[in-house]
C-alpha positions as CSV (number, residue, x, y, z in Angstrom):
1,X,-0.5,-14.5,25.1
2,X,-0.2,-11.0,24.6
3,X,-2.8,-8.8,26.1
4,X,-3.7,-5.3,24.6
5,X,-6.6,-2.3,24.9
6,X,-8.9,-0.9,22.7
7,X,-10.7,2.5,24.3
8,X,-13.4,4.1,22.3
9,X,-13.6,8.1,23.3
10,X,-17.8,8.4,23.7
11,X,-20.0,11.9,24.3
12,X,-23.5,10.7,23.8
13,X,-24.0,9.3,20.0
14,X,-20.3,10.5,18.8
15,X,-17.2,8.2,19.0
16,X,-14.2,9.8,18.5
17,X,-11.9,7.6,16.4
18,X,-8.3,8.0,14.3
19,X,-6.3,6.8,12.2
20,X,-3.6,4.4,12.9
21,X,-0.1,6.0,11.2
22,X,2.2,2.8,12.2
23,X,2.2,-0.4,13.5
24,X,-0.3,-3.1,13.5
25,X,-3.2,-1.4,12.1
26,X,-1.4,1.1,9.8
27,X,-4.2,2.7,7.5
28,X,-7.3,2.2,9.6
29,X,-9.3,4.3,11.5
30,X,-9.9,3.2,15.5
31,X,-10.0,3.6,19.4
32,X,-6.7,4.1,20.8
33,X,-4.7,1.4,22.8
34,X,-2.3,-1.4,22.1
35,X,-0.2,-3.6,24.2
36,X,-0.6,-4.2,28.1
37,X,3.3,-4.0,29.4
38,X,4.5,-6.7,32.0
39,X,2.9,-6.5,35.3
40,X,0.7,-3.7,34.3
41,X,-3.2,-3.6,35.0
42,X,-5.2,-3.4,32.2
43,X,-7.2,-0.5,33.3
44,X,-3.9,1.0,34.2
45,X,-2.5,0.3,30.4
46,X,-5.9,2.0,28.8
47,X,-5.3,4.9,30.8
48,X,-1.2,5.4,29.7
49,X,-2.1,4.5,25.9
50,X,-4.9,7.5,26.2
51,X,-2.6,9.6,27.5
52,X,0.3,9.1,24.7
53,X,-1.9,8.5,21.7
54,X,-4.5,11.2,22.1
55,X,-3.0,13.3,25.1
56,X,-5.4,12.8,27.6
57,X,-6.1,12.6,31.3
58,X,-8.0,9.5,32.1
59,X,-9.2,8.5,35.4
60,X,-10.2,4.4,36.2
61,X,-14.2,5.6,37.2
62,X,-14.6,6.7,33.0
63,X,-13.3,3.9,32.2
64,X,-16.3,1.1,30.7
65,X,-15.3,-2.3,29.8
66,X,-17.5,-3.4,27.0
67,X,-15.8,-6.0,25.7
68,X,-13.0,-8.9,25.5
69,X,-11.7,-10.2,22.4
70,X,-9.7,-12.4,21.4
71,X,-7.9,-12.4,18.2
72,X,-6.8,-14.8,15.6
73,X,-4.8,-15.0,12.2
74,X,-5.4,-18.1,11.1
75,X,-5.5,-20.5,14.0
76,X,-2.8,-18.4,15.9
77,X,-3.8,-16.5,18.9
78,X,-2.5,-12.9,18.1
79,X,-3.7,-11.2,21.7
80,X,-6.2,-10.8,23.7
81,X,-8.0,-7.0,23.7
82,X,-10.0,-5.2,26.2
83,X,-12.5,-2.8,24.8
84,X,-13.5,0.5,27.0
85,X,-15.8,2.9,26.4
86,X,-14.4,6.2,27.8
87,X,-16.9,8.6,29.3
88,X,-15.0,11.2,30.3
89,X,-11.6,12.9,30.4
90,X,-9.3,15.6,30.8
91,X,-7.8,18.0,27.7
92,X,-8.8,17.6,24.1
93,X,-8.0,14.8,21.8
94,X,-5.1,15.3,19.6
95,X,-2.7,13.6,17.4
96,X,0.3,12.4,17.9
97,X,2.8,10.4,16.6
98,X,0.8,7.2,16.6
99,X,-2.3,8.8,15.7
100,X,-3.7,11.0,13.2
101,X,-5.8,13.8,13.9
102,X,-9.4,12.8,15.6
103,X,-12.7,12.7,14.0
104,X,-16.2,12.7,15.3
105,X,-18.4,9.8,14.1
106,X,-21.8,9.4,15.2
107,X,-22.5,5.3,16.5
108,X,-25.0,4.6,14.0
109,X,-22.9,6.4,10.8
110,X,-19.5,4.6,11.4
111,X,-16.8,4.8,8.7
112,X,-16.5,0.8,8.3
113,X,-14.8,1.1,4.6
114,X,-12.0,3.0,6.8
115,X,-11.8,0.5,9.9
116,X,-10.9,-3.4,10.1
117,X,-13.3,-5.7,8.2
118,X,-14.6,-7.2,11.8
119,X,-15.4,-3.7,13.2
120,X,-18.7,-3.7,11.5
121,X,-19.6,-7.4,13.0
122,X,-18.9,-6.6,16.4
123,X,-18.9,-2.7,16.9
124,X,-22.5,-2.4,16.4
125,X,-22.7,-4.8,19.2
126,X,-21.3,-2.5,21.6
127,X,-22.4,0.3,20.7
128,X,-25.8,-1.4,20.7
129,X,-25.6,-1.9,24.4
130,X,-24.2,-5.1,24.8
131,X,-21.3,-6.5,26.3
132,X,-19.5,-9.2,24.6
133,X,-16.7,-12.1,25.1
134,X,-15.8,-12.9,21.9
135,X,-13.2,-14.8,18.8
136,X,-12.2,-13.2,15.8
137,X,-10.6,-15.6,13.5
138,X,-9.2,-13.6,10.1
139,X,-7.6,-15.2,7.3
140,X,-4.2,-14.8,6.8
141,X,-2.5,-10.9,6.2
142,X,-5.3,-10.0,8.6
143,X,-7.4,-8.0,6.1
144,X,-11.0,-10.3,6.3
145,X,-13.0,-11.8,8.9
146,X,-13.0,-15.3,8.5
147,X,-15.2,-16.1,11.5
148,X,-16.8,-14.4,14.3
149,X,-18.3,-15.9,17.3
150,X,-19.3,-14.2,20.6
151,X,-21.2,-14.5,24.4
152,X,-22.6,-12.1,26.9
153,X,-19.8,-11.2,29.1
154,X,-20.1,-12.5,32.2
């Protein structure tokens, strides 16, 4: 199973978020992360994919886990995702070759037509104040939640 990161840049109501140029989720806006690399701590992998996708300094204290979910096409098991909200950091978000310039959205005015059908299930949960272990199942091509099902994290 392939583990992955999801960060979401926070300063009181405004999430910073941009949007994906290649790779899996090409054309949407979001958090920056992707893959964990082999024997590399999640934490650790947040951190580096901060640093190359949005140039910034990251330590492991602004680093909130709000989140773990794990994501399906179909019945397959595409990866499991850690979600942080990051509190604080060092330089200004910028793009890169990943990642477009970034925006400032406010929590409760979120660009859902831009971002992944399941982002307005289970972002609002999080940035709601809860913290969640959860399944998203999406039909196949990846483009609509099929099912969503989620826990208190423990």
């Amino acid at each position: 199973m392939q583990l992955s990161t999801l960060s979401f840049l926070t300063r009181g109501d405004e999430i910073y978020l941009s949007g994906k140029r290649r790779g899996f989720g090409k054309g949407y806006l979001n958090g920056y992360g992707g893959k964990v690399a082999t024997n590399e701590v999640v934490e650790d992998a947040a951190i580096r994919e901060l640093r190359e996708e949005a140039g910034l300094t990251v330590s492991a204290q602004n680093l909130e886990r709000v989140g773990i979910i794990d994501f399906f096409e179909g019945n397959k098991h595409l990866f499991e995702c850690h979600l942080f909200f990051v509190t604080g950091w060092r330089g200004e978000p910028k793009e890169s070759e990943e990642m477009a310039e970034p925006s400032r959205y406010n929590r409760n005015t979120m660009p859902y037509d831009n971002m992944w059908g399941g982002d307005r299930v289970w972002l609002p949960l999080i940035f709601g104040g809860k913290k969640i272990r959860a399944k998203a199942y999406y039909k196949e091509g990846m483009g609509e939640l099929a099912h969503f099902e989620y826990e208190a994290l423990a």
